[in-house]
C-alpha positions as CSV (number, residue, x, y, z in Angstrom):
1,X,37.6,96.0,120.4
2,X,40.5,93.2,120.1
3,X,43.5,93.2,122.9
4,X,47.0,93.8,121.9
5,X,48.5,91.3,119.8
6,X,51.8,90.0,121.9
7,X,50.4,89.3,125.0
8,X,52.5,87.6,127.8
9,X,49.7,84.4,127.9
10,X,50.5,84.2,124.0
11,X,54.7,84.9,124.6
12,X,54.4,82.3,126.8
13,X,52.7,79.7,125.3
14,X,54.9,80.5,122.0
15,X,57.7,80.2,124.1
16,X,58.5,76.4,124.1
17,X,58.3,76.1,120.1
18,X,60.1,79.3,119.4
19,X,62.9,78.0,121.5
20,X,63.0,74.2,119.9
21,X,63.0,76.3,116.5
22,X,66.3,77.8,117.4
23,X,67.7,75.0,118.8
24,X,66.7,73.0,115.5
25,X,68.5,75.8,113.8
26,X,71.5,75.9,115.9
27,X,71.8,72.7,116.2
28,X,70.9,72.0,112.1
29,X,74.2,74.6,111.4
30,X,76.9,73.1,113.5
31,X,76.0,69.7,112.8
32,X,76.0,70.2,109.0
33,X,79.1,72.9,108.7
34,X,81.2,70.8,110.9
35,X,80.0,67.7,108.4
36,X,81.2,69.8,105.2
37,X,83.9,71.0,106.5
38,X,85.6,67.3,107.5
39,X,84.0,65.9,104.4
40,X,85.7,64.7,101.3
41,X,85.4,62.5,98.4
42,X,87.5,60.3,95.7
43,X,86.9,61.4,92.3
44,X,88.7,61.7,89.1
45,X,89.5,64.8,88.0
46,X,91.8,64.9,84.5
47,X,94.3,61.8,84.8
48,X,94.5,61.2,88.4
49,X,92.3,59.7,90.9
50,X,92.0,62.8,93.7
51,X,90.4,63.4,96.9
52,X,88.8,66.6,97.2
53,X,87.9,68.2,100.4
54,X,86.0,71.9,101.1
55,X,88.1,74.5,103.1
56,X,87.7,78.7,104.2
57,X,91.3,79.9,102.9
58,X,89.4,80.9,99.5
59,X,91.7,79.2,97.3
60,X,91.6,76.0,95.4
61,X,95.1,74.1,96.0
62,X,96.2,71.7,94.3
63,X,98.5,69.1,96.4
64,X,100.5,67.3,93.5
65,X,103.0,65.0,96.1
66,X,106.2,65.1,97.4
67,X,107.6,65.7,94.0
68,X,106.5,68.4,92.6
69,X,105.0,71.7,94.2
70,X,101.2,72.6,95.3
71,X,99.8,75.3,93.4
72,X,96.8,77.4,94.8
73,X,95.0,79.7,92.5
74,X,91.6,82.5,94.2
75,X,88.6,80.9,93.4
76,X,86.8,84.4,94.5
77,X,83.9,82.2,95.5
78,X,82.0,83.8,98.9
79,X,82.5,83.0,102.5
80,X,85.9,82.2,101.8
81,X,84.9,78.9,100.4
82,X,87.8,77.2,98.9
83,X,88.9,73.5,98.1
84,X,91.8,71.4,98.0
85,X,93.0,68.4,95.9
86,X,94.9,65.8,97.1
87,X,96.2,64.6,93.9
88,X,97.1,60.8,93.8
89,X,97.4,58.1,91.5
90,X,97.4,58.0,87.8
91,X,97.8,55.1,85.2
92,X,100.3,57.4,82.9
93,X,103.3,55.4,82.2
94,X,105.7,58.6,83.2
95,X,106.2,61.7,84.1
96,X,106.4,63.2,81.0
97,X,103.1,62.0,79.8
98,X,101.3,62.3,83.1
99,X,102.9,66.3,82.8
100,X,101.8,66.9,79.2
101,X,98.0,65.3,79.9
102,X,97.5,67.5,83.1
103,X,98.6,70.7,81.3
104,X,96.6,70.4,78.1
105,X,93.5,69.7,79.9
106,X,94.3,72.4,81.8
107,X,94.3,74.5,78.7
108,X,90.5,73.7,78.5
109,X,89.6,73.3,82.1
110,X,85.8,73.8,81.9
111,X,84.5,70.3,82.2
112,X,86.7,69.8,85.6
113,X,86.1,72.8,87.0
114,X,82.1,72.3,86.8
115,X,82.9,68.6,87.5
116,X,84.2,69.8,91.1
117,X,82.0,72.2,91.7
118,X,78.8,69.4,91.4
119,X,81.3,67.6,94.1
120,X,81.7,70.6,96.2
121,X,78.0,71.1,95.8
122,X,76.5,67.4,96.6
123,X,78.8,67.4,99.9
124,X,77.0,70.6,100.5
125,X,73.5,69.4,100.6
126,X,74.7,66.1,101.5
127,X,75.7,67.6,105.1
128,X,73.3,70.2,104.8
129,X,70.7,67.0,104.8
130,X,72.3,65.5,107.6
131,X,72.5,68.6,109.8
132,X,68.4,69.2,109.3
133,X,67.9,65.3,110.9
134,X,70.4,66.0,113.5
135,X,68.5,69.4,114.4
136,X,64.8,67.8,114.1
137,X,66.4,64.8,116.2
138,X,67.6,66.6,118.8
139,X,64.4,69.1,119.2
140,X,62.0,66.3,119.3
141,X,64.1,64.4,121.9
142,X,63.9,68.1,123.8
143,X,60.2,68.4,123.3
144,X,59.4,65.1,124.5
145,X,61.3,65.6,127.4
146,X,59.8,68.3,128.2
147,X,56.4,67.1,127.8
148,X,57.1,64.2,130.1
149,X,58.5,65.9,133.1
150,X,55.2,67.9,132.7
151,X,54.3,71.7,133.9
152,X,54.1,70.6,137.9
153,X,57.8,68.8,138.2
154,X,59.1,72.0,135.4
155,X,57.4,74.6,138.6
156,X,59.2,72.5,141.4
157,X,62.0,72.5,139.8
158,X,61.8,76.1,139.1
159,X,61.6,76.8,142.7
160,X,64.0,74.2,143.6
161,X,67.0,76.2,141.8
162,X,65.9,79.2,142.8
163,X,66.0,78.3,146.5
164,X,69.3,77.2,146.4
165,X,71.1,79.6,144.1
166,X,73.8,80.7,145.8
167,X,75.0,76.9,145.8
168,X,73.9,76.7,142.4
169,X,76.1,79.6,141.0
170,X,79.1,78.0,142.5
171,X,79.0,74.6,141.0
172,X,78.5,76.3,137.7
173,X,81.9,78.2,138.5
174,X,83.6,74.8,139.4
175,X,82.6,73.2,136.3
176,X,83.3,76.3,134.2
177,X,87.0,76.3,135.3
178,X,87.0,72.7,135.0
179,X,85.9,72.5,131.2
180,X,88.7,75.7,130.8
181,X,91.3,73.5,132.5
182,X,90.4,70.3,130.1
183,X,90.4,72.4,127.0
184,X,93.4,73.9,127.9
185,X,95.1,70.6,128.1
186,X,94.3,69.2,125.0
187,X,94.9,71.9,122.5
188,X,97.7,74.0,124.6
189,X,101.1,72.1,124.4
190,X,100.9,72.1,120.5
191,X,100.6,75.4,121.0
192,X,103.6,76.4,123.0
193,X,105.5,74.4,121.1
194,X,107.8,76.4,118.6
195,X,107.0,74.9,115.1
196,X,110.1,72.8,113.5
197,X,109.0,74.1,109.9
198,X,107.9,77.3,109.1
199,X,104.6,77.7,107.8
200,X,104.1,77.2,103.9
201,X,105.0,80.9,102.0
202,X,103.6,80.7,98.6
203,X,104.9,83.1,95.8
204,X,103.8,83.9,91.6
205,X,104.3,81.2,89.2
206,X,105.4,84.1,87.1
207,X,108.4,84.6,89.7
208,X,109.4,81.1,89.4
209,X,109.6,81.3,85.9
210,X,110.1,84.8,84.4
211,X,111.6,84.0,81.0
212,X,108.0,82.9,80.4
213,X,104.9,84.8,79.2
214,X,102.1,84.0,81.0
215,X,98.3,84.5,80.1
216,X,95.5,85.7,82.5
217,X,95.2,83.0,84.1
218,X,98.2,81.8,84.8
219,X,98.8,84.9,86.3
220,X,96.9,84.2,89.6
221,X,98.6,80.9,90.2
222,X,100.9,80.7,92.9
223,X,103.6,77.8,94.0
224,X,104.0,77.0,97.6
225,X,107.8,77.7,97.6
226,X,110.2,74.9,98.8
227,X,112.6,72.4,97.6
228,X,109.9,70.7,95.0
229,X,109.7,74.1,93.5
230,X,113.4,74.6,93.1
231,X,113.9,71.6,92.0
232,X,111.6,71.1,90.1
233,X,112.1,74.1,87.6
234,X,112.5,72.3,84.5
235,X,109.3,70.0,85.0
236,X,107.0,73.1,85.7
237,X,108.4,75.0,82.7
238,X,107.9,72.1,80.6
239,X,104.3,71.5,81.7
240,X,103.5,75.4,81.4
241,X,105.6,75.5,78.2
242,X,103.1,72.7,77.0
243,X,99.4,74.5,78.5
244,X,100.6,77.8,76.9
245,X,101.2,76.5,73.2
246,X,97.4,74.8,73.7
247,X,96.0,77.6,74.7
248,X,97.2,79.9,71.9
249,X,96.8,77.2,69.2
250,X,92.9,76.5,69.5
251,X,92.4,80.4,71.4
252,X,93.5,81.5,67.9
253,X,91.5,79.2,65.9
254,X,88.4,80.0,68.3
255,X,88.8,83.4,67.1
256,X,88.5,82.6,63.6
257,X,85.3,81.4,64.1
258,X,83.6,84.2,64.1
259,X,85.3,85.9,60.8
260,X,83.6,83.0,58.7
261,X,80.6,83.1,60.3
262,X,79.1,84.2,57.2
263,X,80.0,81.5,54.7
264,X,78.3,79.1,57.3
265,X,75.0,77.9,56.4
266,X,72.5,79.9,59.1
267,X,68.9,77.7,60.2
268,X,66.3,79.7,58.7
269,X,63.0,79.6,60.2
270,X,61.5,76.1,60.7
271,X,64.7,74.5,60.5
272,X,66.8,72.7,63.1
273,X,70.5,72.6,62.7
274,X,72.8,69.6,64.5
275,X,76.2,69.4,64.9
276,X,77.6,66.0,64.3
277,X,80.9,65.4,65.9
278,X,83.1,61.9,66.1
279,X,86.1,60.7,67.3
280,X,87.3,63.2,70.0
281,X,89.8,61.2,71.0
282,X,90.1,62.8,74.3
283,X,90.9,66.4,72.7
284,X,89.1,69.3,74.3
285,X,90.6,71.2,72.8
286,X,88.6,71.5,69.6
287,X,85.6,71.5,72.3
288,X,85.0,75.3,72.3
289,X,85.6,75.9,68.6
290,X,82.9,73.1,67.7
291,X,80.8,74.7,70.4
292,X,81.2,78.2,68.7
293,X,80.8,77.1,65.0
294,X,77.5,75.3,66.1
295,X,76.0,78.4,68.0
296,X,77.1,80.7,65.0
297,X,74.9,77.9,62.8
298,X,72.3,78.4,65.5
299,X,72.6,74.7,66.1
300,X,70.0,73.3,68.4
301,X,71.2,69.3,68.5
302,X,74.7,67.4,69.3
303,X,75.0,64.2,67.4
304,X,78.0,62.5,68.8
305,X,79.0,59.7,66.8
306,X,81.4,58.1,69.4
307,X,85.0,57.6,70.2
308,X,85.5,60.7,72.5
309,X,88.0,58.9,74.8
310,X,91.1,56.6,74.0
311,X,90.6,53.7,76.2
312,X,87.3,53.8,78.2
313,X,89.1,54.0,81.7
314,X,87.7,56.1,84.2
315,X,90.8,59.0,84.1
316,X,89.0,59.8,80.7
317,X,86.2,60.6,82.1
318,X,87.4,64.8,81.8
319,X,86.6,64.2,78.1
320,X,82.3,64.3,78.5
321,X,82.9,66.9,81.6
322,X,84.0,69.3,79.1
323,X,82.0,67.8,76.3
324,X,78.8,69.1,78.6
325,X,79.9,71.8,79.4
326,X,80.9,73.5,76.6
327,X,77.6,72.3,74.6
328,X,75.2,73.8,77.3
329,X,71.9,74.6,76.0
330,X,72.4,71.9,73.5
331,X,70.2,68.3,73.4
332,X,72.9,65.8,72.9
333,X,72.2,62.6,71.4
334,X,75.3,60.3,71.8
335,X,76.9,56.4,70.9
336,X,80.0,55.4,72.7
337,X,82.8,53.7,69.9
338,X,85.0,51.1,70.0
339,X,87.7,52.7,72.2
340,X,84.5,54.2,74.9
341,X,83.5,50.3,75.8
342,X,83.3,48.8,78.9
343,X,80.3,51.3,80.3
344,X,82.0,54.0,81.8
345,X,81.9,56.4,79.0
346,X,78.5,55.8,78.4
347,X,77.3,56.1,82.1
348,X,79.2,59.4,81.6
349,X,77.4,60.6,79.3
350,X,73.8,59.5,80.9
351,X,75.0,61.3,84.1
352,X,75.2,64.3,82.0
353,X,71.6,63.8,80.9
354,X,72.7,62.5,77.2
355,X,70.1,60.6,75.0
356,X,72.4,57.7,74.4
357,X,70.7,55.8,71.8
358,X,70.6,51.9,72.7
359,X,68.0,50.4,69.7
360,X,65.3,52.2,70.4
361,X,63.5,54.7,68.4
362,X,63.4,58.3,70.0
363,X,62.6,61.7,69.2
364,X,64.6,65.0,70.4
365,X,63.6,68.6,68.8
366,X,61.5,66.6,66.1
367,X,64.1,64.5,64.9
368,X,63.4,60.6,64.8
369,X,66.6,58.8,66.0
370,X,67.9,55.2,66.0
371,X,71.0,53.8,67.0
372,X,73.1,52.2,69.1
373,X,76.8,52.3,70.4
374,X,79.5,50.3,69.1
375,X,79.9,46.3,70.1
376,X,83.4,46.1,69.5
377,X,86.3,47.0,72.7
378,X,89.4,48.6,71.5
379,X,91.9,49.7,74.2
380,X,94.3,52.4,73.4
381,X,97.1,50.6,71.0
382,X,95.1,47.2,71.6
383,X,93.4,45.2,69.1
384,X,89.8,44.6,68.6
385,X,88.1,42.3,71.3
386,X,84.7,41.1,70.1
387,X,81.2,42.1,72.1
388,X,78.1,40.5,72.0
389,X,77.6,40.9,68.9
390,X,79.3,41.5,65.3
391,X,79.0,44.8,64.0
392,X,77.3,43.2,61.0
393,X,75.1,41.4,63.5
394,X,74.4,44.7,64.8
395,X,73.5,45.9,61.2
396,X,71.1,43.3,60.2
397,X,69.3,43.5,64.0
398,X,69.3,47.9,64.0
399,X,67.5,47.3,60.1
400,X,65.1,45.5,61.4
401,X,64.1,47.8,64.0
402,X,64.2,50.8,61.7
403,X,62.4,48.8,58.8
404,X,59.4,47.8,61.5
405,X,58.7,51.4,62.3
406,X,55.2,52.6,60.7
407,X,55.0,54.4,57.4
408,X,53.7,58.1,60.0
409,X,56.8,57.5,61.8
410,X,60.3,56.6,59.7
411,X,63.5,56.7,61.1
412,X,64.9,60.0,60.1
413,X,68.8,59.6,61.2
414,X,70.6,56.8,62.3
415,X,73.7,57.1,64.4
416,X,76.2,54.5,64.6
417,X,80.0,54.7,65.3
418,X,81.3,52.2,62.7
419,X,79.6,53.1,59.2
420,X,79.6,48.9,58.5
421,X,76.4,48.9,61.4
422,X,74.1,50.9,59.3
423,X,75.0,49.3,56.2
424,X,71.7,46.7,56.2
425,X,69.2,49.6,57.2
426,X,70.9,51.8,53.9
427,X,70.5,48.9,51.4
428,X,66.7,48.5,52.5
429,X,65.8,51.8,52.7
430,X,64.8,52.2,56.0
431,X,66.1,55.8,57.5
432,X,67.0,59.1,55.4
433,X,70.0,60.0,56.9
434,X,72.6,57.4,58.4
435,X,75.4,58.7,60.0
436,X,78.9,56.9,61.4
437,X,82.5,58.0,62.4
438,X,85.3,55.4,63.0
439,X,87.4,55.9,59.8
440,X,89.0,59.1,60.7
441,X,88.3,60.4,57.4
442,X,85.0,61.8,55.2
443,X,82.8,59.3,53.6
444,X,80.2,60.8,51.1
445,X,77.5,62.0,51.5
446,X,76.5,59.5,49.3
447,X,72.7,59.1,48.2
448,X,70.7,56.9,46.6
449,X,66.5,56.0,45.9
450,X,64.9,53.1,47.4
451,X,61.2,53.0,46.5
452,X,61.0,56.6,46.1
453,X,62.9,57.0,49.4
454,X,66.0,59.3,49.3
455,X,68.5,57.6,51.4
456,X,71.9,59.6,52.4
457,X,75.1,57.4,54.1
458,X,77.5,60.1,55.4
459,X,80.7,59.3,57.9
460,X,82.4,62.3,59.4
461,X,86.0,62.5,60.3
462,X,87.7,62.8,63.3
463,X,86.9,65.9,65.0
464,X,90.0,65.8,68.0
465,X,92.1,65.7,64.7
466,X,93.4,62.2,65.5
467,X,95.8,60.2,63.6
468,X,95.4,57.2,66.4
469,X,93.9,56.6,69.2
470,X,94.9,59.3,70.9
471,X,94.6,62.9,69.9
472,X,95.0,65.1,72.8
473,X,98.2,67.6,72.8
474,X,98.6,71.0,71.7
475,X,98.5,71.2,68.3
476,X,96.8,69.1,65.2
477,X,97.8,65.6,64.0
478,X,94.8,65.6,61.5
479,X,92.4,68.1,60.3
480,X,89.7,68.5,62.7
481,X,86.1,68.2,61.4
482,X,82.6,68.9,62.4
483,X,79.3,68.8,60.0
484,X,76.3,71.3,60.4
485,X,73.1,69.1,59.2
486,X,70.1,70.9,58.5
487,X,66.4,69.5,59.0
488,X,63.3,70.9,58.0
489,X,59.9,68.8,60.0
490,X,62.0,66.2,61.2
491,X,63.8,65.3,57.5
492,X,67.5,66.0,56.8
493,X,67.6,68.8,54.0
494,X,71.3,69.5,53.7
495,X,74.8,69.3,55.6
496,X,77.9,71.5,55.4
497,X,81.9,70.6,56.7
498,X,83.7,73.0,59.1
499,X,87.1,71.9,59.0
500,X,90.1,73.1,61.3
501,X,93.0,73.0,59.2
502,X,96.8,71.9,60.8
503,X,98.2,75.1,60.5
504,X,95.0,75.9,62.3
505,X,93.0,77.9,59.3
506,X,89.2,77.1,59.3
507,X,87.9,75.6,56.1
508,X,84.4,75.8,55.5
509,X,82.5,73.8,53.1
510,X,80.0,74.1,50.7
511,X,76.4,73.4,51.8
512,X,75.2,70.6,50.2
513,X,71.2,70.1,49.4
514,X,70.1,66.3,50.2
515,X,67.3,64.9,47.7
516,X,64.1,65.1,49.1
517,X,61.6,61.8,48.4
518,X,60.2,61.2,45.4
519,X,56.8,59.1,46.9
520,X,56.3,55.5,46.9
């Protein structure tokens, strides 16, 4: 018959690891808490560079300068966990357009708020990381100390403390009242000290402002109150003046959506329906409502045809945060435009785990893609700056590419941001569908047959609605487009306009069949 299972041999010989295994957890905790909770990081979040740091008041503030007021809004995240931005620098060129930029991509503030959550969460295993090494260091530098002092000096030792105990207990009582008397020291005058300035009293936007109607979540925000926030009445109504006619503009052509849902063209079983957007322009706006026409077509594929910032710079990067996450679920497959070069955008978008197309054939749900983003840099009101290469350069090189492919394997659909790159591949016949933004307005479809090869040129229009370069605000400046395009094995078989009209109806057009090959 066996003896019990906890024996004292066994508690004594598991003793030693137990103990390094709570040190390494003790130790693994403070180090990597105390790490998170000093951390912080420079990012860019929505038009301003900002440093964002973790805290425990479970709110996210919002620390906007000596001008105007910090705003602080629950985040009802657990433990408390909250997170403060230090908002700092911007390249607006004033106030008024720094104010309007913040509170319409506010109105749509997805794409940041996942943005600083993926901060929040790196610094979290980032320190979390650092704490397990600082744990693991510290218990093997305890274990081989151990092991070298041995069991016979660990005994004399033993016996050693014990002997003299008496003496023993007293210095510990000395040193004890010392460390009280340092600590004491250094953190007690600031205490005793009556504070100059009262600490920060927040109140309700809504109280600040009650002419205004606010929606839900508005509601929540609060304003540290102060001088800023007196003074600054006019500025704060303007900005919340702007957010609120956003938000009701595209929350009321978002609900359209769904009432014609039926007119739009559904993918029927072995079908795969993309939604081809172009020419964002920074507006996020029309984000959700693209999102929602393309889940109500059951869409499977984003094709972004480029252009979804003004400039390039880095302050636009808000403009593929929201992009992402409002087309969750989807397989994007992405150029960058004229106004997107200078390789921010695009590393953007491959952050974001985007197939951006760079000459090379691939293949996402079936579909056989070539393409490549735009050579030309425009800035926002700038003109053209030449890249490498021509655009028609670019044509003749992406026709031989798609021309070389075998006969098993065509091109299917070529994306390109100016419709002039994909001109050499449609006069030779080398891809069925070839698809382009740029213009700002609807080209085609247009089809013709090359050696009993159906070939279908199509450029969409601008889907932020933009007249110029830049189209984010609260309402309209041009219709707003987006194209369903159907495929069936890999081959475009039709493609079908939703368009978001300026006094924000939804226009949906007919499908349209493309020709199917006649053989070669």
């Amino acid at each position: 018959m066996s003896g019990p299972l906890l024996t004292r041999s066994r508690l004594r010989r598991a003793a030693p690891w137990a103990g390094l295994v709570v040190l390494w957890v003790v130790v693994s905790v403070a180090v990597g808490l105390l790490g998170f909770v000093n951390d912080s990081e420079r990012v860019t979040i929505g038009a301003h560079a900002a440093e964002v740091s973790p805290t425990f008041d479970g709110h996210a503030t919002l620390d906007l300068g000596a001008v105007l007021p910090r705003l602080r809004l629950k985040t009802d995240l657990p433990g408390k966990l909250g997170v403060n931005l230090d908002v700092q620098e911007t390249d607006a060129d004033n106030l008024t357009d720094l104010l309007n930029r913040d509170a319409l991509i506010a109105s749509q503030p997805d794409g940041e708020i996942a943005r600083i959550r993926r901060v929040i969460y790196d610094m979290a295993v980032d320190n979390a990381v650092a704490g397990a090494g600082s744990g693991l260091l510290v218990a093997v530098v305890v274990a081989t100390a151990w092991a070298m002092v041995g069991p016979r000096r660990r005994r004399e030792l033993f016996v050693a403390l014990h002997s003299s105990e008496r003496r023993v207990r007293h210095r510990a009582v000395v040193v004890l009242v010392a460390m009280l008397v340092t600590i004491a020291s250094i953190f007690g005058p600031g205490r005793m000290r009556a504070p100059e300035i009262e600490p920060t009293t927040w109140k309700p936007l809504a109280s600040l402002l009650p002419e205004v109607s606010f929606d839900e979540r508005l509601k929540d925000v609060e304003v540290a109150a102060g001088f800023s926030t007196t003074g600054g009445v006019g500025v704060i109504r303007t900005a919340v003046q702007t957010y609120e006619r956003s938000t009701r503009f595209y929350g009321q052509v978002l609900d359209k959506v769904s009432r014609v849902g039926g007119r739009i063209h559904q993918a029927a079983e072995g079908e795969t329906v993309a939604l081809l957007v172009s020419d964002r322009h920074d507006n996020i706006g029309m984000d959700p409502i693209a999102a929602e026409v393309g889940k109500v077509a059951g869409a499977k594929v984003l094709i972004d045809a480029g252009d979804d910032s003004s400039s390039g710079q880095t302050w636009e990067g808000f403009s593929i945060n929201s992009l992402a996450q409002h087309f969750k679920g989807f397989k994007v497959v992405a150029v960058a435009g004229n106004h997107d070069a200078g390789g921010y955008i695009e590393n953007e978008m491959r952050k974001h785990k985007f197939t951006v197309l760079d000459s090379k054939p691939v293949e996402v749900e079936g579909i056989r893609f070539l393409g490549d983003s735009d050579p030309t840099r425009t800035g926002l009101g700038s003109a053209d700056s030449p890249g490498d290469e021509t655009t028609e350069e670019q044509s003749k090189r992406l026709a031989d590419v798609a021309c070389d492919q075998p006969e098993d394997k065509p091109i299917s659909t070529m994306v390109v941001h100016d419709p002039s790159s994909f001109q050499d591949t449609a006069n030779r016949g080398c891809a069925s569908l070839l698809l382009s933004g740029h213009l700002h307005r609807q080209v085609g479809p247009d089809t013709k047959v090359l050696e009993g090869r159906a070939v279908t040129t199509y450029t969409n229009s601008t889907t932020g609605g933009a007249a110029y370069a830049f189209a984010l605000g609260y309402t309209l400046r041009r219709p707003g487009e987006v194209t369903l395009i159907t495929y069936e094995q890999g081959k475009p078989t039709g493609l079908q306009t939703v368009t978001v009209e300026l006094n924000g109806e939804i226009t949906v057009g007919t499908y349209r069949a493309l020709p199917a090959d006649t053989g070669r």
